[in-house]
One Martini backbone bead per residue (centre of mass of N, CA, C, O) as a GRO file, in nm:
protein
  105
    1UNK     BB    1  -1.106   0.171   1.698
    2UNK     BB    2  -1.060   0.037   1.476
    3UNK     BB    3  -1.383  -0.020   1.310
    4UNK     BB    4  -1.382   0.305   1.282
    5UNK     BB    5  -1.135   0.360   1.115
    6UNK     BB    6  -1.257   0.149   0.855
    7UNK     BB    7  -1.528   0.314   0.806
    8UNK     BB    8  -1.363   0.602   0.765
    9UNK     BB    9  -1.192   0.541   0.546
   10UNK     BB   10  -1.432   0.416   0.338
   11UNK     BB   11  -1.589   0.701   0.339
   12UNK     BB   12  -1.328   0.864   0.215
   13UNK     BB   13  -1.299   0.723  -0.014
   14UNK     BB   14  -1.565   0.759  -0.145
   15UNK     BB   15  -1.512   1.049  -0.142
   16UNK     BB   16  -1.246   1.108  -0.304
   17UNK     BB   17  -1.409   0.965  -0.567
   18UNK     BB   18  -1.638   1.186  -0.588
   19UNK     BB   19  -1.451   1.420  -0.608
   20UNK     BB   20  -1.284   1.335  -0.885
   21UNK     BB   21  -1.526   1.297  -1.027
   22UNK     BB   22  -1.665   1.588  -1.053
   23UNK     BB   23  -1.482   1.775  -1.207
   24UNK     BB   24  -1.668   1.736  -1.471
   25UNK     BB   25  -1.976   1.684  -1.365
   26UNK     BB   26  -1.961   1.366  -1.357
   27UNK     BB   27  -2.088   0.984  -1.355
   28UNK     BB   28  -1.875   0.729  -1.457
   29UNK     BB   29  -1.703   0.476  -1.584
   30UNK     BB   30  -1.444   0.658  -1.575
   31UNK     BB   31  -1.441   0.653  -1.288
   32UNK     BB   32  -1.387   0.359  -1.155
   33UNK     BB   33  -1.102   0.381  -1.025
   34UNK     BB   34  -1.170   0.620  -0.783
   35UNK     BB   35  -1.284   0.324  -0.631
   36UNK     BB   36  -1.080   0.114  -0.535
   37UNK     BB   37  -1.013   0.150  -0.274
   38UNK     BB   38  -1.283   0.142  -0.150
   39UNK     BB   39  -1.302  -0.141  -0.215
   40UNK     BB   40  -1.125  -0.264  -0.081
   41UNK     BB   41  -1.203  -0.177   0.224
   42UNK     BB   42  -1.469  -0.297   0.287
   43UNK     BB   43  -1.469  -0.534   0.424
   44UNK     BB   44  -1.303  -0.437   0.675
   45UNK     BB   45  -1.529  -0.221   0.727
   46UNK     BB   46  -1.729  -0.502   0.723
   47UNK     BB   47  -1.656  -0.692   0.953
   48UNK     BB   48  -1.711  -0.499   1.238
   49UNK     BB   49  -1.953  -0.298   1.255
   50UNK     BB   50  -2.084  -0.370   1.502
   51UNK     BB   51  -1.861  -0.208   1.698
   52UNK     BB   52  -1.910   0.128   1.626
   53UNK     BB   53  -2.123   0.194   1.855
   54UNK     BB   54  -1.928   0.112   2.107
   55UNK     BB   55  -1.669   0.280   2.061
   56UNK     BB   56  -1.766   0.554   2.035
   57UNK     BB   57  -1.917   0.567   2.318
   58UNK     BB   58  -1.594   0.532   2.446
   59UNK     BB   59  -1.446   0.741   2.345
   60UNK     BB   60  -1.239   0.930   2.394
   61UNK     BB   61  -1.086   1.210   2.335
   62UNK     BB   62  -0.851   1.177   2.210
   63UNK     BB   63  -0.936   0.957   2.000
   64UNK     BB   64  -1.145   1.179   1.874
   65UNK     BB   65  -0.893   1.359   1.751
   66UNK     BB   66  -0.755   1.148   1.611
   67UNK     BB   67  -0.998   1.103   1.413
   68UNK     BB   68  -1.027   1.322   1.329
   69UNK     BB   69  -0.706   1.379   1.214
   70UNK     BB   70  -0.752   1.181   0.983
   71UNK     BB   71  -0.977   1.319   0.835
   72UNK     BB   72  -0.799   1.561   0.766
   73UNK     BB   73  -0.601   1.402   0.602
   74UNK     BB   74  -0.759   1.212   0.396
   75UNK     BB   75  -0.907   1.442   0.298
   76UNK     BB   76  -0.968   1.548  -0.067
   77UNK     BB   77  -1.109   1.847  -0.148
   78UNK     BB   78  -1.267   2.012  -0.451
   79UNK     BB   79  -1.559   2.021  -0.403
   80UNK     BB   80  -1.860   2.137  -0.306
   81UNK     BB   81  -2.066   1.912  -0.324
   82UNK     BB   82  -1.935   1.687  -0.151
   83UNK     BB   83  -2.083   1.727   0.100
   84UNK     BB   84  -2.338   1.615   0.043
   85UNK     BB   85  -2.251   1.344  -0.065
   86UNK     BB   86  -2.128   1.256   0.218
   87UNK     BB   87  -2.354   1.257   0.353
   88UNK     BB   88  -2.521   1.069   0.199
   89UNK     BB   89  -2.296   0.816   0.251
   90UNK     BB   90  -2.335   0.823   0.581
   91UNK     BB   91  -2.658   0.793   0.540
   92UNK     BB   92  -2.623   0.513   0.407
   93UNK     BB   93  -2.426   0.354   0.576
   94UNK     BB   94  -2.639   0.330   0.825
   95UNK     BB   95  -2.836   0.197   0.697
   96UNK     BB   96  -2.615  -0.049   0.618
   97UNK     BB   97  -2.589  -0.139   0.925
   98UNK     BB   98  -2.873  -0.162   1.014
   99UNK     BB   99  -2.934  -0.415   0.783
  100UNK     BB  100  -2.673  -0.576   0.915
  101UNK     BB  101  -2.839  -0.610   1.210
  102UNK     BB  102  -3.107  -0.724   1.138
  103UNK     BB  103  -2.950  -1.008   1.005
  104UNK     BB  104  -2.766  -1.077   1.252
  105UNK     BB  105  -3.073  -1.104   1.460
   0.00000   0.00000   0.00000
């Protein structure tokens, strides 16, 4: 479950920089401070990536609370955009599993 906690750790740094940043309704240069936690989490979250797909399909279901749980903790949204953002971020992040899989076989 590490792996998976760790790439959605990185999701969510993502997301609560993109929420911090568009307070003003715009990303600028002047934003990339909140993005530095993410930008730190990445290497970890991509370190072990090819695992997250076999630890989801096996998670039990507790484990399954536990990381909504952590997800409904980590999350700080304050925008409405962001859930759309939210969607298109992991839906980035899996398209570049995706290629970092097909790179590594």
């Amino acid at each position: 479950m590490k792996e998976t906690k760790d790439i959605v750790s990185f999701i969510i740094a993502i997301a609560n920089a993109v929420d911090k940043s568009l307070e003003d309704k715009k990303i600028t240069v002047t934003d990339l401070p909140h993005f530095i936690t993410a930008f730190l989490k990445a290497p970890e979250a991509f370190a072990g990536i090819e695992k997250v797909k076999s630890e989801i399909a096996t998670m039990s279901f507790e484990n399954k609370q536990l990381l909504i749980k952590d997800i409904e903790q980590e999350l700080n949204l304050i925008n409405e955009k962001t859930e759309e953002i939210i969607e298109l971020s992991i839906k980035i992040v899996a398209d570049l599993l995706e290629v970092i899989n097909r790179i590594k076989s």
